[in-house]
C-alpha positions as CSV (number, residue, x, y, z in Angstrom):
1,X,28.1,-7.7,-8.0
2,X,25.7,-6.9,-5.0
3,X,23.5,-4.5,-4.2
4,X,22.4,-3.9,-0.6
5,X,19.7,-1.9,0.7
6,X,18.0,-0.9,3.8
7,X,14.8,0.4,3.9
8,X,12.1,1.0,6.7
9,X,8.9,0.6,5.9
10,X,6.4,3.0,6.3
11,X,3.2,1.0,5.4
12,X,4.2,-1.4,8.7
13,X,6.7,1.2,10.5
14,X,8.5,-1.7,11.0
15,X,12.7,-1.7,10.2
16,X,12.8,-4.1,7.3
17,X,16.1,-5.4,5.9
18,X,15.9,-5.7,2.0
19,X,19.0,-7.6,0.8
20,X,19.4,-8.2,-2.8
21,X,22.2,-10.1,-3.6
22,X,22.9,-10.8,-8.1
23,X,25.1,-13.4,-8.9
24,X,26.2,-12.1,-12.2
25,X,28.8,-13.2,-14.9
26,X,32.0,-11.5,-15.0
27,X,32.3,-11.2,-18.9
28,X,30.2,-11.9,-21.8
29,X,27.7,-8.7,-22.2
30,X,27.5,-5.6,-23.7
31,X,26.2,-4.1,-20.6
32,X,27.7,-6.3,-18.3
33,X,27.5,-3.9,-15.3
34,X,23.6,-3.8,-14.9
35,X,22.1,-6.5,-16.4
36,X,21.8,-8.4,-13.0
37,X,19.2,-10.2,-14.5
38,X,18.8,-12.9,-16.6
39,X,21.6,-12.0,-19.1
40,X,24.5,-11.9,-16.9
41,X,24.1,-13.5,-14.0
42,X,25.7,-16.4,-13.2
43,X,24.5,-20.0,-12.6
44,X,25.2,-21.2,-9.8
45,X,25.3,-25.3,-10.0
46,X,22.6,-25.6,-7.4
47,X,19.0,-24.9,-7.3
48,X,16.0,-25.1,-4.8
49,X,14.5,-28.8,-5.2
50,X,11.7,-29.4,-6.7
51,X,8.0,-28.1,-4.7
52,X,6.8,-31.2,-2.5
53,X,3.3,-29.2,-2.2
54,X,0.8,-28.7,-5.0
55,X,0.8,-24.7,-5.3
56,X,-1.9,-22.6,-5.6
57,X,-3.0,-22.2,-9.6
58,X,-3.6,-18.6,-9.1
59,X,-0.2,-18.3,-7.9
60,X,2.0,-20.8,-9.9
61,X,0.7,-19.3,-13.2
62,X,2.5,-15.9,-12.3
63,X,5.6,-18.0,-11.7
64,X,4.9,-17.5,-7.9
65,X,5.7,-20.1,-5.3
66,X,5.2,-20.8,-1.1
67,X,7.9,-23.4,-0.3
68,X,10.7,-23.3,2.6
69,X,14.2,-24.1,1.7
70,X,16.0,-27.0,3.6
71,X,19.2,-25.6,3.2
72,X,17.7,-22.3,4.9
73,X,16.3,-24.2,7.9
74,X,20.0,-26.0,8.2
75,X,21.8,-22.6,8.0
76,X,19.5,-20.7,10.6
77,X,19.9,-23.6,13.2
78,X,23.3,-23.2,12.7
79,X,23.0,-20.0,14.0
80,X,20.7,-20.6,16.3
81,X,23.2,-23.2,17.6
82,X,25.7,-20.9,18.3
83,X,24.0,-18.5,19.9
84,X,25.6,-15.0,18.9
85,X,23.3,-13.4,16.8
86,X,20.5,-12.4,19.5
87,X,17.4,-11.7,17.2
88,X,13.9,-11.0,18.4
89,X,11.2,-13.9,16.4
90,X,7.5,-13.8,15.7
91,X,5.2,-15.6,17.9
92,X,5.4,-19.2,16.6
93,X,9.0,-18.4,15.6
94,X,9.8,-18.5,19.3
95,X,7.9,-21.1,19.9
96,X,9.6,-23.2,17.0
97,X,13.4,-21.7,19.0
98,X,12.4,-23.4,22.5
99,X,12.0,-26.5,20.0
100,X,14.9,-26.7,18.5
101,X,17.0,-25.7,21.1
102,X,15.8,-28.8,22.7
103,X,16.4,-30.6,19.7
104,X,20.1,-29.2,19.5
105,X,21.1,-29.6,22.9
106,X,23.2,-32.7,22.5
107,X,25.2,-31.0,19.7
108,X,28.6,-31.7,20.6
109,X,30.1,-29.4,22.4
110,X,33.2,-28.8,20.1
111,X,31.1,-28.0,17.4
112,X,29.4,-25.2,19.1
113,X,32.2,-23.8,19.6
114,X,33.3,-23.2,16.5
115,X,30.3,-21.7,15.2
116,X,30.6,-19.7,17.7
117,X,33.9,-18.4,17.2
118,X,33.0,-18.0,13.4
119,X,30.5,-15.8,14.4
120,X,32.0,-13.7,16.9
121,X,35.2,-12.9,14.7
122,X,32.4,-12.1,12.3
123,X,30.9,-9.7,14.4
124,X,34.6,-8.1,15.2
125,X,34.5,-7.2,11.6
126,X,31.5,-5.6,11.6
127,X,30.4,-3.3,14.7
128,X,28.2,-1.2,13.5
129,X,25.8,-4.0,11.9
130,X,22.7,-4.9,13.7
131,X,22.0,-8.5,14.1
132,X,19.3,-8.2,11.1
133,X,22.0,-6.7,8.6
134,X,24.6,-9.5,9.1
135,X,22.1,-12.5,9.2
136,X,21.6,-11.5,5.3
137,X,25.3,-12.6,4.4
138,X,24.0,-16.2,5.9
139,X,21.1,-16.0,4.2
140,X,22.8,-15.8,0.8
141,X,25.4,-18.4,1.6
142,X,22.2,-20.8,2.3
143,X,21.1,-20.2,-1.6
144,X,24.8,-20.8,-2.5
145,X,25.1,-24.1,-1.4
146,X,23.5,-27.3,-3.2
147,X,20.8,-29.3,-1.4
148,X,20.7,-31.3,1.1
149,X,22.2,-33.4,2.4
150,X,25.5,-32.4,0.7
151,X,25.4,-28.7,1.0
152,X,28.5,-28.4,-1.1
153,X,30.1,-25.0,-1.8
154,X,29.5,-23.4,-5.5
155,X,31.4,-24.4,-7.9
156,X,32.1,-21.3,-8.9
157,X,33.0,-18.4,-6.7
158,X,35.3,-16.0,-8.4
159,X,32.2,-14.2,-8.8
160,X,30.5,-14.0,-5.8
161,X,29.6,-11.1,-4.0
162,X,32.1,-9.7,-1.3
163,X,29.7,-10.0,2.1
164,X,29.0,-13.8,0.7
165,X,32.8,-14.3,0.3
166,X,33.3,-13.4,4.0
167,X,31.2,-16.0,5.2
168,X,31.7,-19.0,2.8
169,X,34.6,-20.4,5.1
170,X,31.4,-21.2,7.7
171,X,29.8,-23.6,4.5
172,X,32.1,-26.3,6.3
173,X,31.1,-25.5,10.0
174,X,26.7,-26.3,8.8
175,X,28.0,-29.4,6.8
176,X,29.7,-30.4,10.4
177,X,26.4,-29.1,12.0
178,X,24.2,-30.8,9.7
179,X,26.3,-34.4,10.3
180,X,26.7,-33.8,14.1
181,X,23.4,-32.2,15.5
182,X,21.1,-34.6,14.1
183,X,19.0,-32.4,12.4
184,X,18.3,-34.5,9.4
185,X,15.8,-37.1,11.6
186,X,13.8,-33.7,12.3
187,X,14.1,-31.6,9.3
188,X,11.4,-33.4,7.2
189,X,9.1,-32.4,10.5
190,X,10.2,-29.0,10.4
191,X,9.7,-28.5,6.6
192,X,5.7,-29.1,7.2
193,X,6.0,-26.8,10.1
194,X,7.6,-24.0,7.9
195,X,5.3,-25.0,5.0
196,X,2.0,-24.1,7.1
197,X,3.2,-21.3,7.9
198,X,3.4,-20.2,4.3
199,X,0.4,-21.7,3.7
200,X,-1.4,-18.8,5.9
201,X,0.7,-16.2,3.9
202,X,-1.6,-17.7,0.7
203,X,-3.8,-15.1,0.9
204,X,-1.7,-12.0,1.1
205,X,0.4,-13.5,-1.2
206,X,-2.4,-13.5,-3.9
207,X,-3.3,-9.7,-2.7
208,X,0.0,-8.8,-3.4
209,X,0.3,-10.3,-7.2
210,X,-3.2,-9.8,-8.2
211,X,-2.9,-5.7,-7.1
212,X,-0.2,-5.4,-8.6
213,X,-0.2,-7.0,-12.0
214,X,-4.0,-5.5,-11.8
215,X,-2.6,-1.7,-11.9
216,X,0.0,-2.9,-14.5
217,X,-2.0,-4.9,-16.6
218,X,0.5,-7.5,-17.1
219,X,1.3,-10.9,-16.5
220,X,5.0,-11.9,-15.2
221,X,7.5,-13.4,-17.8
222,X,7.7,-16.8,-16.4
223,X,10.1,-18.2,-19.4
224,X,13.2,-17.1,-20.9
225,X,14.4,-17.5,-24.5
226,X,18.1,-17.7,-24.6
227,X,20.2,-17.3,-27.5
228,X,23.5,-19.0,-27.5
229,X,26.2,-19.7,-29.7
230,X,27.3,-23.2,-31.0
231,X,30.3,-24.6,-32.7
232,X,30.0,-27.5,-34.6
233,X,32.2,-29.5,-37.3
234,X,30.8,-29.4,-40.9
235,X,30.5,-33.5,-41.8
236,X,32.0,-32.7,-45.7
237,X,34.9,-30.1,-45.5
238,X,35.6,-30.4,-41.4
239,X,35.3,-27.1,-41.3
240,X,34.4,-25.3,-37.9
241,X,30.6,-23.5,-38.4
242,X,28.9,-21.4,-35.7
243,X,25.1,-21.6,-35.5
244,X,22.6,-20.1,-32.8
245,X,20.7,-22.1,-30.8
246,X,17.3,-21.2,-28.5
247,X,17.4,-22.5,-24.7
248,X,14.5,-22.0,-22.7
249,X,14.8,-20.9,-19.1
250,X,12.2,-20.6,-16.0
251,X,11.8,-17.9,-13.6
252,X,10.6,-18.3,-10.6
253,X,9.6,-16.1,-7.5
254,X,9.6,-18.1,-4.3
255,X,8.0,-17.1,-1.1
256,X,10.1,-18.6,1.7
257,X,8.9,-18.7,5.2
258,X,11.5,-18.8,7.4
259,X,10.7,-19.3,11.6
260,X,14.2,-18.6,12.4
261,X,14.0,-14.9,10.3
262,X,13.8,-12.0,13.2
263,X,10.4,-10.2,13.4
264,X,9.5,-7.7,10.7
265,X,12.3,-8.3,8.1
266,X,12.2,-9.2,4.6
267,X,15.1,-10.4,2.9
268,X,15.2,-10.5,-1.2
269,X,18.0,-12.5,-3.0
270,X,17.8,-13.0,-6.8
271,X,19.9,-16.0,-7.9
272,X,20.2,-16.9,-11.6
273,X,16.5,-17.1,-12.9
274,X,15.0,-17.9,-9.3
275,X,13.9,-14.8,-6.8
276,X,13.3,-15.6,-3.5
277,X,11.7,-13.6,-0.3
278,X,12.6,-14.8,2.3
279,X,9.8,-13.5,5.3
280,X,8.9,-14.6,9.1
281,X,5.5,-16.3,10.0
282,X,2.6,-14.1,9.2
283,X,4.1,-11.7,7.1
284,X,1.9,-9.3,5.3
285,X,2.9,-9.6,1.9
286,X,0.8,-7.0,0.4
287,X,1.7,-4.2,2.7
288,X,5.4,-5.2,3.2
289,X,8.7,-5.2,1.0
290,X,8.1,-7.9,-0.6
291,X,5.9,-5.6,-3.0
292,X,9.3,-4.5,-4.1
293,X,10.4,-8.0,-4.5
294,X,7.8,-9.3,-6.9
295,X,8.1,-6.1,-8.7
296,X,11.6,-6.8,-10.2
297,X,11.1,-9.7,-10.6
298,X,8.1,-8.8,-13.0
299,X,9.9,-5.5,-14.4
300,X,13.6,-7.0,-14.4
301,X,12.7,-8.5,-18.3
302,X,11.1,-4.9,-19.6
303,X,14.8,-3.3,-18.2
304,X,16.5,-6.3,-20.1
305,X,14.6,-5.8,-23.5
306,X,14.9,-1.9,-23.4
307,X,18.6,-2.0,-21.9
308,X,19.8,0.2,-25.4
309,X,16.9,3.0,-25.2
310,X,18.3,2.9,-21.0
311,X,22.1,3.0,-22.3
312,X,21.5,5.8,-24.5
313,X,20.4,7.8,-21.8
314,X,23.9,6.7,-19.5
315,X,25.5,10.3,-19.2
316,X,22.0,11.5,-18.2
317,X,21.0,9.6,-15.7
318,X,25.0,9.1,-14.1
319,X,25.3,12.5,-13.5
320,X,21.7,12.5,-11.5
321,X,23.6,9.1,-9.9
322,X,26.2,11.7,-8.9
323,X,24.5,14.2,-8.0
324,X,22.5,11.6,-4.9
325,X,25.9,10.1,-4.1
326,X,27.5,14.0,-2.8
327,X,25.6,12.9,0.0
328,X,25.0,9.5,0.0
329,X,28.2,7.5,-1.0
330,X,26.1,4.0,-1.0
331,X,24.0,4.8,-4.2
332,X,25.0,2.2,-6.6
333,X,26.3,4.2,-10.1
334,X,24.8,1.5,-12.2
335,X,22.2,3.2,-14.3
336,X,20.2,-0.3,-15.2
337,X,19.8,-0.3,-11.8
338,X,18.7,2.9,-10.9
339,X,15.9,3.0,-13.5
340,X,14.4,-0.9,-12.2
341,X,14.8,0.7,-8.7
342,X,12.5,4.1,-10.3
343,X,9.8,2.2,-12.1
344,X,9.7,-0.3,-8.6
345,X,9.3,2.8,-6.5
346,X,6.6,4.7,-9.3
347,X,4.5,1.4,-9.5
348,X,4.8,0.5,-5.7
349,X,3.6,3.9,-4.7
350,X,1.1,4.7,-6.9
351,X,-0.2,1.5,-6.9
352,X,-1.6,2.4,-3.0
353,X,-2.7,5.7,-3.7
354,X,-4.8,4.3,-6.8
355,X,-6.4,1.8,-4.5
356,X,-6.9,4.2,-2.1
357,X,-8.4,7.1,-4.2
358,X,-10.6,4.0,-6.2
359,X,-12.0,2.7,-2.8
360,X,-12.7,6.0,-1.5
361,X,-14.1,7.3,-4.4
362,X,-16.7,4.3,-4.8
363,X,-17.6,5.0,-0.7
364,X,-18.3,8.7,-1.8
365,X,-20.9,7.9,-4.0
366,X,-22.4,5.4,-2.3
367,X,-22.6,7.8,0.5
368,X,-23.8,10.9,-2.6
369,X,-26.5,8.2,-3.5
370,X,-27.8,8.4,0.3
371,X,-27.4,11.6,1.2
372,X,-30.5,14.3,2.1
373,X,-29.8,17.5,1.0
374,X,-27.1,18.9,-1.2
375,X,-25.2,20.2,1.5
376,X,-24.3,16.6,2.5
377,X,-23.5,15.9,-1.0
378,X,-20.9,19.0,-1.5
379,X,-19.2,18.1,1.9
380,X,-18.7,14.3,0.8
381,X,-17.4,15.6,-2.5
382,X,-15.1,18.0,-0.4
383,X,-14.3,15.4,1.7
384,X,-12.8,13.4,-1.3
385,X,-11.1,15.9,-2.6
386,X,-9.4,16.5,0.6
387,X,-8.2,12.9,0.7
388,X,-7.0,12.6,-2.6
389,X,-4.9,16.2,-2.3
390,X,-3.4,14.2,0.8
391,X,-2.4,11.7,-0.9
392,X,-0.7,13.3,-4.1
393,X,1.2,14.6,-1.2
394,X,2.2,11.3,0.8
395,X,2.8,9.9,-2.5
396,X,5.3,13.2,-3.6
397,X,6.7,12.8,0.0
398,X,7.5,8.9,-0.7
399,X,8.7,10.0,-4.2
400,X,11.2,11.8,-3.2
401,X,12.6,9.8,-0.4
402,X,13.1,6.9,-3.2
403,X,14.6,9.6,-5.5
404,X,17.3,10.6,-2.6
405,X,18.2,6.7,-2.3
406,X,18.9,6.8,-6.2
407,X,15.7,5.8,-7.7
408,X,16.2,9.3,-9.9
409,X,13.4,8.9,-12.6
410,X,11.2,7.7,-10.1
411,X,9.1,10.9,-10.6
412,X,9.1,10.3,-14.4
413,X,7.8,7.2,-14.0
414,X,5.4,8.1,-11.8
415,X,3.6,10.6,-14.0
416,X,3.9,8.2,-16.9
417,X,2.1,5.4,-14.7
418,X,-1.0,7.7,-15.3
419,X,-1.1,7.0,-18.5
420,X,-1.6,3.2,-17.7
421,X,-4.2,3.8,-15.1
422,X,-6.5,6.2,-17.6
423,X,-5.9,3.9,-20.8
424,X,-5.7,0.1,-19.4
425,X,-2.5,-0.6,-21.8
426,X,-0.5,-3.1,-20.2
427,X,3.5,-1.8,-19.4
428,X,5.8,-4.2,-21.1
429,X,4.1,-2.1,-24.6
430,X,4.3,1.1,-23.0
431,X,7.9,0.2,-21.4
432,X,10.0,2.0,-24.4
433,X,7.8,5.1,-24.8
434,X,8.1,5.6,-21.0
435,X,12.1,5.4,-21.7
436,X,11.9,7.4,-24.8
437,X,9.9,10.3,-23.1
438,X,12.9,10.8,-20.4
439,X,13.8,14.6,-19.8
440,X,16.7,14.6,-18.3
441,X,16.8,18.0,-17.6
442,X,13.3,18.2,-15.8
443,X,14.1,15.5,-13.4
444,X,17.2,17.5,-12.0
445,X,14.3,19.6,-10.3
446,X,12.0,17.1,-8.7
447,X,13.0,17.5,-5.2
448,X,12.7,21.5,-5.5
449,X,9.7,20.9,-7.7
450,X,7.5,18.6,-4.9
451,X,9.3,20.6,-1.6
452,X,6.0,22.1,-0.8
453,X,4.3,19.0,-1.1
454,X,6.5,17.2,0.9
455,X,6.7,19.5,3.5
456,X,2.7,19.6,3.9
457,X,2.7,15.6,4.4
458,X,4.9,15.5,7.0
459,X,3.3,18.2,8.9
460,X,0.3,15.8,8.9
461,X,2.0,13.2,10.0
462,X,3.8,14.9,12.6
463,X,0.9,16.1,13.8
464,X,-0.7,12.7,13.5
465,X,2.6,11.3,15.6
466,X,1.4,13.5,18.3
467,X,-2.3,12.9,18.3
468,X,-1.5,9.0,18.2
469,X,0.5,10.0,21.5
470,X,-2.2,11.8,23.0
471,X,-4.5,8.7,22.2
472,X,-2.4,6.4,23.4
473,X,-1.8,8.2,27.0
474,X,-5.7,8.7,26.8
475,X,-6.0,4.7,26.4
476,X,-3.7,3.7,28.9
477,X,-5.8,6.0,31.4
478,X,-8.7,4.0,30.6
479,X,-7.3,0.6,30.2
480,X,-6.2,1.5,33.8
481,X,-9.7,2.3,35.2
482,X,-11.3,-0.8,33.5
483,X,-9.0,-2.9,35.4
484,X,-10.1,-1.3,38.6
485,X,-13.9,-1.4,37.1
486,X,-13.4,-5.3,36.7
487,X,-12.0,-5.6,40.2
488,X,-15.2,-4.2,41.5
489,X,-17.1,-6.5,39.5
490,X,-15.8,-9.4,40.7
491,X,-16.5,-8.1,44.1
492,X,-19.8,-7.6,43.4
493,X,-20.0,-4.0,43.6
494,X,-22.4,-3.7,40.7
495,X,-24.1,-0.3,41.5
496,X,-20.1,1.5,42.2
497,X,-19.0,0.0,39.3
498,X,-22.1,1.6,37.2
499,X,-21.4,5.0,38.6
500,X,-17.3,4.9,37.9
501,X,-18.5,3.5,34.1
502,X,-21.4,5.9,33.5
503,X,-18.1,8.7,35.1
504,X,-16.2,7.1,32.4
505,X,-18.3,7.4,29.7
506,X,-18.5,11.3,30.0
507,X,-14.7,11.6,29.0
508,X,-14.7,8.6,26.5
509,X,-18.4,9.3,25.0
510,X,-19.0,6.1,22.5
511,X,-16.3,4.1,23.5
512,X,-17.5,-0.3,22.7
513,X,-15.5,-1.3,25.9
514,X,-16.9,1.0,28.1
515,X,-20.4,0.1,26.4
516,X,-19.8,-3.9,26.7
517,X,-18.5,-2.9,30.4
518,X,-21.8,-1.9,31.2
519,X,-23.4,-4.7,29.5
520,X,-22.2,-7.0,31.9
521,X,-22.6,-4.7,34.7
522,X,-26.3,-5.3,34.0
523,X,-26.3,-8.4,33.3
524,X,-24.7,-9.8,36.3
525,X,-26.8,-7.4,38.5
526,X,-29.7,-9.1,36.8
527,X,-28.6,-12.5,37.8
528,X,-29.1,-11.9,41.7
529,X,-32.5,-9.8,41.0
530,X,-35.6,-11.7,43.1
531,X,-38.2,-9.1,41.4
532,X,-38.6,-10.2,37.3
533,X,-39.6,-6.8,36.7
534,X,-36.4,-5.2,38.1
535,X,-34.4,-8.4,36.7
536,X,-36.6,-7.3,33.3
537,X,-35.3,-3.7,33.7
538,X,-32.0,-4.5,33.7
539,X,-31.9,-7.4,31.1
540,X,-32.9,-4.5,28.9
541,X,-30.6,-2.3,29.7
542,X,-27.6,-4.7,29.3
543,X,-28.8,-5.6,26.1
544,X,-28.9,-1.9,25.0
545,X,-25.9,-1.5,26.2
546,X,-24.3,-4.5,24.4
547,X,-25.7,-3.4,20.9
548,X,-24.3,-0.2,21.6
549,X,-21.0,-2.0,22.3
550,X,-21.5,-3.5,18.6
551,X,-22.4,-0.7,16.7
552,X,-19.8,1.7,18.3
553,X,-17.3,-0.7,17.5
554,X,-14.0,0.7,14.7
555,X,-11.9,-1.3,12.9
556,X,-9.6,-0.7,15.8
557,X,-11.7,-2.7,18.6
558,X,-10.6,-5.6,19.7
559,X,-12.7,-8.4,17.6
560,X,-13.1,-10.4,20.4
561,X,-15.1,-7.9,22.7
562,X,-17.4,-7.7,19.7
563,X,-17.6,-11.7,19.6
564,X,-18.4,-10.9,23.3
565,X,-20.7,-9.1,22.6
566,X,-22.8,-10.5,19.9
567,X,-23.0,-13.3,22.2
568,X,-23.9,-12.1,25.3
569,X,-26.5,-10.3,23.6
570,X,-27.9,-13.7,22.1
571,X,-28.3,-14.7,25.5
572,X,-30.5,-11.9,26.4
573,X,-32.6,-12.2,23.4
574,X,-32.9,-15.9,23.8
575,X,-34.0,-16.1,27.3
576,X,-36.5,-13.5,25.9
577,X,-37.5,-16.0,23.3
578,X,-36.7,-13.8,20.4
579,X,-34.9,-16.4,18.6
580,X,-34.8,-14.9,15.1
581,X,-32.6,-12.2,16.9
582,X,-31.0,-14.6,18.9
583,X,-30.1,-16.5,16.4
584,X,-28.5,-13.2,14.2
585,X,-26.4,-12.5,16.9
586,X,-24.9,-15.7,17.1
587,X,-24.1,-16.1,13.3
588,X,-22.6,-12.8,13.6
589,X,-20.2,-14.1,16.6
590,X,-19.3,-17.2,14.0
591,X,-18.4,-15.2,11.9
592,X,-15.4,-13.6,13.6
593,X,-13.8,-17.0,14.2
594,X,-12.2,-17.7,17.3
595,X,-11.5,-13.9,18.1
596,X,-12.5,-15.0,22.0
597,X,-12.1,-18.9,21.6
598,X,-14.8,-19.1,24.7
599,X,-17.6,-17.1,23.1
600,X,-17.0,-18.8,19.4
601,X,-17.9,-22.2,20.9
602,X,-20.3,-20.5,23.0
603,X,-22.1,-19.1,19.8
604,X,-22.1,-22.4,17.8
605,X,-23.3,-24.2,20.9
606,X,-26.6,-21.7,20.9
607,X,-27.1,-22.0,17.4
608,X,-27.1,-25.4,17.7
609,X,-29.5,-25.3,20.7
610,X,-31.7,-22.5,18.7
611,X,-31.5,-24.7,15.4
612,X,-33.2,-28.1,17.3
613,X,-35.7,-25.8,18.8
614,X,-39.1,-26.6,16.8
């Protein structure tokens, strides 16, 4: 069976294709239909080889790994080859594109061609799929095959899901890519290219575990006991005897970066015991789908031991199933499915309302602890309660959109994930009281229940939309006039430019870039002063006007005018000889990196200089 989904995300607006593709066993299980995990899925004969990299122990001991696939990189530059599926790429995944198509372009020419005709009678089939949507079906046939260099077919494909089936005829077209192109003498070059690029997802990787097995105060089930029965042949009587035996079984979540992957998707395929996400170079992982990913993978065994309490409550939930699929025909019936897709949706977004309502509650009361008068104290506590009202709301709004898709206990689930937030108890013990405690009946109402809720948040963020619009018009305004500020500037019209800045500054009161503009304005007028009290003047006035640059700044200015800045406000101080200043303000431009690669090695330069100075 296979389940596919599409799903935009709202934490990155970005369009993000979600495939999940089980390989399960056609016979065998009570509850065949659902249990897409572990219990009935089928084997396929090959796995990912073995990590080359040491992993990360905070990552490996949740059964979490960063390592590209071979068979991935052969498959996408396949595509690539041919040519038909036009796909937009990150940065360095166009940059890695340019590469290979130099690489690739002695492929013989007969071999193009038939990936290309593979491809285009593909793409005959299916007209109404974006590029994004069919690139999944070649994605899954990459996990299908074995390693390479063999990249042999499954053994077994009587079992395989339909989209896979239509593309497993173009396993023999990368085998003939992978012989003819050459790509072997590169591809060990290509792994380390793919490998730091998963190396910078490290970080968000660990956000994204650590958050979420935080809230659910759990660990992942990184082994599987198996129970299987044996024949054997009694020594004495020759008699046939039938005895259990225990097999113990990995699972793995793998993080695969993949250049090749268009910009802003996320593709999840669960294959035996092994998860992988597969992501483009610097992916977010902790505010994009792949939250969703490492959530089944970590809630798939809780479904599997509670799949009785689930299948007594099969009626129930089918005819809320049926109720979705009047106007959504896609909504899978399988009601295994639909609760792992309910408790994903509950945890993921409750999860970031609890982390937004826990950090904004410890900023209220470090701002209560400050505050003057008890006025300022009743409008920060207002203020809090404002948020977290607005945020029941997103989260009912978010709720209910999962609940339309099928995730119909989402809402239960939801108001039982309380529960784990007040007491600390970890889910996998709480798992079977939260399935216990279904009502049926009150989860027939939840969209009416949450309507009003729903319809306050997205008034907000219509009205948001529009302000964002405004902003962006009023930016482009002033983007525009800076450009014809700095035109003066490098003309030397210092005293214009001052006037059409200090203009500015009336309509965009605070804003750093105007502030830095000025800065330099100053400073540059200060350069061609003859009088040292004049020069004096202005020195101080750039530097004010700098600082101001600084401490206007939001987490929406560019970093590197604030590198800018810092330093050219160092400057200032040091040719004043306040080197304890000087010195602050270059640390501080360190410590933004190489935001503006000029100014960082301008800043360790003077705190070098400053450092030697006795």
């Amino acid at each position: 069976m296979r389940h596919w989904q599409v799903f935009k995300n709202d934490k990155t607006n970005k369009n993000q294709i979600f495939t999940n593709q089980f390989f399960e066993k056609a016979s065998g299980a009570k509850f065949a239909p659902m249990l897409f995990v572990v219990l009935s899925i089928i084997f396929l004969s090959f796995v990912s080889s073995k990590a080359q990299n040491q992993q990360s122990s905070d990552l490996s001991k949740y059964g979490v790994r960063i390592e590209p696939d071979k068979r991935l990189i052969v498959v996408m530059a396949s595509l690539e080859a041919a040519g038909e599926l036009k796909k937009p790429l990150s940065k360095q995944g166009e940059t890695f594109r340019k590469r290979l198509q130099n690489d690739l372009a002695s492929l013989n020419p007969n071999t193009r061609q038939r990936l290309q005709i593979f491809l285009s009678q593909y793409r005959r089939l299916h007209p109404d799929r974006t590029p994004e949507q069919m690139l999944a079906a070649y994605v899954s046939l990459a996990f299908a095959l074995s390693p390479v260099p063999d990249l042999q077919d499954p053994e077994r494909t009587i079992d395989l899901p339909a989209d896979l089936l239509e593309v497993l005829d173009f396993a023999p077209l990368v085998r003939e890519f992978y012989r003819q192109s050459g790509i072997s003498a590169n591809l060990d070059e290509y792994y380390k290219l793919y490998q730091a690029e998963g190396d910078k997802m490290r970080t968000s990787a660990s956000k994204m575990v650590l958050e979420l097995l935080d809230y659910l105060h759990t660990r992942p089930q990184t082994t599987y006991i198996e129970k299987i029965k044996v024949e054997t042949t009694d020594a004495k009587n020759k008699k046939k005897l039938q005895k259990i035996e225990t097999r113990e079984r990995e699972r793995r979540f793998f993080i695969v970066p993949d250049m090749l992957s268009p910009s802003g998707t996320v593709n999840f395929l669960n294959v035996g015991d092994d998860y992988f996400v597969i992501v483009p170079p610097e992916t977010d992982l902790s505010s994009s789908e792949a939250r969703q990913a490492f959530l089944r993978f970590v809630l798939d065994p809780l479904i599997l031991q509670n799949a009785k309490e689930i299948n007594d409550l099969r009626d129930g939930i089918r005819s809320l199933l049926e109720e979705r699929r009047k106007e959504n025909r896609e909504i899978p019936t399988d009601i295994f499915l639909a609760v792992l897709r309910s408790v994903s949706a509950a945890v993921d977004i409750k999860q970031a309302e609890f982390s937004k309502i826990r950090n904004a509650t410890a900023d209220a009361r470090r701002r209560i602890e400050t505050a003057r008068s008890d006025d300022e104290k009743k409008n920060i506590s207002a203020e809090l309660s404002r948020l977290k009202a607005e945020l029941a709301d997103e989260s009912a709004a978010l709720l209910s959109e999962a609940y339309e898709k099928g995730a119909v206990l989402a809402f239960h689930f939801a108001e039982q994930l309380k529960g784990i937030e007040e007491s600390g108890f970890d889910i996998s013990a709480a798992f079977r009281n939260m399935i216990l405690s279904v009502d049926l009946e009150k989860e027939k109402q939840r969209l009416q229940q949450f309507a009003e809720a729903r319809k306050r948040y997205n008034e907000r963020k219509q009205q948001r939309k529009s302000q964002r619009t405004e902003t962006v018009a009023r930016d482009k305004f002033l983007i525009e006039k800076l450009s014809q500020i700095e035109a003066m500037i490098r003309k030397e019209e210092f005293e214009k430019a001052d006037e059409e800045l200090s203009a500015l500054m009336q309509e965009y009161p605070g804003d750093p870039r105007i502030f830095y503009a000025k800065g330099r304005v100053s400073s540059l007028s200060a350069e061609q002063a003859t009088d040292e009290a004049i020069r004096d003047q202005l020195l101080g006035k750039a530097a004010a006007n700098y600082r101001n640059a600084i401490l206007q700044a939001t987490a929406d200015t560019d970093p590197a005018l604030i590198q800018r800045a810092h330093v050219s406000l160092a400057r200032i101080l040091e040719f004043n000889d306040q080197i304890e200043a000087a010195l602050r303000e270059y640390e501080a431009a360190i410590k933004l990196g190489q935001a503006d690669k000029q100014a960082y090695q301008e800043a360790l330069a003077g705190r070098e200089r400053l450092l030697q100075k006795p």
